[in-house]
C-alpha positions in Angstrom: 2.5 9.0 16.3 -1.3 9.9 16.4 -3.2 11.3 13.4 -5.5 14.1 14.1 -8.4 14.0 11.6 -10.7 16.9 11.1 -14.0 16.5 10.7 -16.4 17.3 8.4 -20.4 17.5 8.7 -22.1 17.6 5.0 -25.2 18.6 4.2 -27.9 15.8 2.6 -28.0 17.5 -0.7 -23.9 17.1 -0.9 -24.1 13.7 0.3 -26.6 13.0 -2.5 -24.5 14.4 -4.7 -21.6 12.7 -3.8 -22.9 8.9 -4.8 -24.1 10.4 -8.4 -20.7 11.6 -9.3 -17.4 9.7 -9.6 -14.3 11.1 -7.2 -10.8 10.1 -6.9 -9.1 9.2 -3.9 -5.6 11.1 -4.6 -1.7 10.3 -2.9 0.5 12.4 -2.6 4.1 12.7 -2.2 5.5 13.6 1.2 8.3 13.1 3.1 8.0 11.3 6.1 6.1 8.3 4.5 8.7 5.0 3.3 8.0 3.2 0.1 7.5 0.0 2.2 4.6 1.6 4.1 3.0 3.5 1.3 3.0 -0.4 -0.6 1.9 -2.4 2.4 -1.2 0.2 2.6 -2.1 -0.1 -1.3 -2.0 -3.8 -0.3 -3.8 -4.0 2.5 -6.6 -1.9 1.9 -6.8 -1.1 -1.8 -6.1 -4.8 -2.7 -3.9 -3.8 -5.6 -0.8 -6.7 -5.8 2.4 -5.9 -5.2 3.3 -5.3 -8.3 1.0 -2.5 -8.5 1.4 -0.7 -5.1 4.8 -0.8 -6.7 4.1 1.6 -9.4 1.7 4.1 -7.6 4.6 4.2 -5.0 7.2 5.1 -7.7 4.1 7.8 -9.6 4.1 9.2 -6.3 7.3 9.8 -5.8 8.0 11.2 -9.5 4.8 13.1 -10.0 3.8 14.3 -7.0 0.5 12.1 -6.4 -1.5 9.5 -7.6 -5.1 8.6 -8.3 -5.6 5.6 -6.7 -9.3 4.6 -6.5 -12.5 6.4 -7.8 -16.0 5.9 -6.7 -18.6 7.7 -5.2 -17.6 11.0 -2.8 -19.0 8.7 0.3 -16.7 5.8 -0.6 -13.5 8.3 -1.5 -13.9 9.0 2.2 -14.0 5.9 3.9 -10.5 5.0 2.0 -9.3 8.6 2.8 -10.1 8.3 6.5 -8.4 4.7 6.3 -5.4 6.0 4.9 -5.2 9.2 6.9 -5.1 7.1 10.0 -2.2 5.0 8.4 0.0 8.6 8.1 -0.8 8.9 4.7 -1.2 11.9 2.8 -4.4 11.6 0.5 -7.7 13.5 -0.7 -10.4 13.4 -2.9 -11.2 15.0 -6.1 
């Protein structure tokens, strides 16, 4: 099933921004996404082990979401992109 993704066109000055402040790329519970995928994505693409896709998985799925990476805005929105076109359900904070 395709992914539509919206796009978004930023100014300089938020761009700018963006790399001087840390964001978090968050998860978040839905229900149309299996554990299996949501793991084999942290795995693939976040390099967490196992183990660890694991527990974001299961802090998901209790909590409601999960911060899963934090960097710069610009590089919070490569990963969301990424993860957006795998069905995810993620943002940044």
């Amino acid at each position: 099933m395709p992914t539509e993704i919206q796009e978004q066109t930023l100014t300089f000055e938020e761009l700018m921004a963006g790399l001087k402040e840390m964001h978090r790329l968050i998860l978040w519970n839905d229900d149309h996404n299996t554990f299996e995928h949501v793991i084999h994505c942290m795995m693939k693409y976040l390099d967490y082990t196992e183990g660890q896709a694991e527990k974001i998985a299961w802090k998901v799925h209790n909590e409601g979401k999960c911060a899963v990476l934090e960097g710069s805005f610009t590089e919070m929105e490569v990963y969301r992109k990424i993860l957006q076109q795998e069905g995810l359900t993620v943002s940044v904070e």
